[in-house]
C-alpha positions, 0 to 999 in steps of 0.5 A: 791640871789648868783647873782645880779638880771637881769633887762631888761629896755626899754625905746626909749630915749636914754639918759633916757636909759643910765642914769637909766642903770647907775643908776641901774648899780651903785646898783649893777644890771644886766641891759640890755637895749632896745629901743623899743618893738620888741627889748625888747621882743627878747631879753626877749626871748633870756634870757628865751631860755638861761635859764637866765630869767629876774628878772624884766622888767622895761618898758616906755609906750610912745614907738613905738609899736610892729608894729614901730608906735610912741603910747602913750601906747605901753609898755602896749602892750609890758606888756601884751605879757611879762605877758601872756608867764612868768606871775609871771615876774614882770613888772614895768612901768613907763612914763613921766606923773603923773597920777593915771589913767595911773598908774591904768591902768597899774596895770590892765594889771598886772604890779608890780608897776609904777612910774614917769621918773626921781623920782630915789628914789622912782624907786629904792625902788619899784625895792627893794620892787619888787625884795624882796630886801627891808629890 
């Protein structure tokens, strides 16, 4: 790939934003930040007009919606309105709670993969694994 690949992350919390950003940055990323639905997806929209498409969207699930309403499942929504205009873009969830039917849920509604808040190694290999990046 002659240019680092262009990830979108979204995520309410500020300082979970900022330190995957950083994180993500630090493996030699592009990385655009959005702290809710309606952000994440204009500017998903805006890289798609561009031309600049993003290699892969990071989502949190427990976010306000579309609508400003705090959801439990909201990147779900986000998911499935990415997937449904770019359905080869891969979307990676990811949420505070470890559960396999929240997981399951989201590789339902067509995310790549899932992974827990915090857990930066396993994150960075479904990143790698997602991408094709892995050796």
């Amino acid at each position: 790939m002659e240019s680092e690949p262009k990830i979108l992350l979204v995520d309410d919390e500020e300082n979970i934003l900022r330190s995957v950003a950083k994180t993500l940055f630090r493996e030699g990323f592009d990385v655009e930040t959005a702290t809710g639905n309606q952000a994440a997806y204009e500017l998903f929209q805006e890289a798609q007009d561009e031309g600049e498409p993003f290699n892969l969207v990071i989502i949190d699930l427990n976010m306000p919606d579309f609508a400003g309403n705090e959801s439990k499942y909201a990147g779900l929504e986000l998911l499935e309105r990415l997937k449904s205009e770019s359905p080869g873009l891969p979307v990676i969830a990811n949420s505070a709670w470890d559960e396999v039917e929240t997981a399951k849920k989201c590789i339902d509604k067509g995310a790549a993969d899932y992974f827990v808040k915090g857990r930066n190694d396993e994150m960075l290999d479904k990143i790698q694994k997602v991408l094709g990046l892995a050796g």
